[in-house]
N, C-alpha and C positions, 0 to 999 in steps of 0.2 A: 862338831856339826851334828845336828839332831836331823831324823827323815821324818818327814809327812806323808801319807797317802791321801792323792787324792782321785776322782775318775773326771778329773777336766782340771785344764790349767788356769792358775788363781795365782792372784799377787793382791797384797793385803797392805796396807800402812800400822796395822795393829801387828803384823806377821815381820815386818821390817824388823829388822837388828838381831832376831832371833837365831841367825845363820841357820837357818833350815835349807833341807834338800828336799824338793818335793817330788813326789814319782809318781808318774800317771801310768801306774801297771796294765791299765786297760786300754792304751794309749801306745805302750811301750817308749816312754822318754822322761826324762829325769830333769834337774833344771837345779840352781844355786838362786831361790829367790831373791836374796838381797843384791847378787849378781846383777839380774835382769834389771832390776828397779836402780841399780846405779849405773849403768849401762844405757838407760832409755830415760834420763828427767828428761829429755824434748816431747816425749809422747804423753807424758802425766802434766806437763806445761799446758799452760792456755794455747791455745789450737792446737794441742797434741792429740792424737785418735784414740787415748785413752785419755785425758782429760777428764770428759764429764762425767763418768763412772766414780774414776781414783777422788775426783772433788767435790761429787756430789754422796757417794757411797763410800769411799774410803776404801777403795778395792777395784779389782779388775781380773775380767775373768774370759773364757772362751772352752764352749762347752767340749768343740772338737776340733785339736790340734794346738796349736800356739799362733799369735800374732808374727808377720814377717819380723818385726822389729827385736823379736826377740830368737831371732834363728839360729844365730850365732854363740847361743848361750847356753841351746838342747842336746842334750845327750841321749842317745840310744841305751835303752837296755833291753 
């Protein structure tokens, strides 16, 4: 597993398969992206609340904190 830094939570389609671990150090919480995005295809689905981001942009993102749907998947540091 490779880390990424980033200062806001991000999920990529380009970033997919990579097994990255991303870490929002100014956030303090960590996250298994490929985790999330296998854990949530109902949200990047049509009428999912990331949908037209992930479809239109190929990515999805949240400047401050993480989406509920993904809570389950964050880790403290």
């Amino acid at each position: 597993m490779s880390t990424m830094n980033k200062n806001y939570f991000f999920l990529s389609q380009g970033l997919y398969g990579q097994r990255l671990i991303i870490k929002i150090n100014n956030q303090g919480f960590c996250y298994n992206h490929d985790e999330i995005v296998d854990a949530n295809k109902e949200s990047f689905s049509e009428g999912g609340s990331a949908n037209r981001s992930w479809s239109e942009y190929g990515c999805y993102s949240k400047t401050n904190g993480y989406p509920g749907w993904a809570k389950e998947h964050i880790k403290k540091i």
